[in-house]
C-alpha positions, 0 to 999 in steps of 0.5 A: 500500500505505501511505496517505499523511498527506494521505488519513489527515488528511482521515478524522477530520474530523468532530469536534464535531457528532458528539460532541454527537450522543452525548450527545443519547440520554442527555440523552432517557434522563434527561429521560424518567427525570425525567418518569416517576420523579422527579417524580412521587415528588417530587408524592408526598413534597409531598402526604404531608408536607401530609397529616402536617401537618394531621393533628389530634386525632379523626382516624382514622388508619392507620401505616405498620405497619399499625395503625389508631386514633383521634388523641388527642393531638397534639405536636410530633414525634409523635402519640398513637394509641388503638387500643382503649379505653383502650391509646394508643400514641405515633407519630412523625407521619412513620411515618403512611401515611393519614387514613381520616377526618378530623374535622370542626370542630365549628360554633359555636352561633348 
């Protein structure tokens, strides 16, 4: 009726080999997460950053709200966007979703 201690010692010998066996699913789930979320998102941010780098006057640009205009003027921390004739409007750089054109540079005369 009672287990004796030698039977109770003996049940909880399998310790360390199953304690890292526990961990082997969420080091897959984060390995997986990394691969499909992270560093694609990473891959994105870099390629954006390099866009909003290089972006000069001429080009056609479009905001992230949606508006669509030709680079005026380029500064610093921001840039100066015509979206009529004669209305410019100023866009922090980091605020632009994409260059539809770019301009090119324009060819010295031989």
């Amino acid at each position: 009726m009672f287990v004796t201690p030698a039977y109770a010692q003996a049940a909880g010998g399998a310790g360390a080999g199953a304690a890292f066996a526990q961990f082997i699913p969420l080091i897959l789930i984060f390995a997986i997460m990394y691969f499909l979320m992270i560093r694609p998102q990473q891959k994105r941010l870099k390629q954006h950053r390099a866009m909003v780098e290089a972006v000069k006057k001429g080009d056609q640009v479009v905001t992230q709200g949606g508006i669509l205009g030709k680079v005026s003027a380029v500064r610093d921390d921001e840039l100066e966007v015509e979206i009529a004739q004669g209305v410019r409007v100023r866009v922090i750089r980091s605020t632009l979703a994409q260059v539809v054109s770019k301009t090119e540079p324009v060819a010295a005369n031989n």
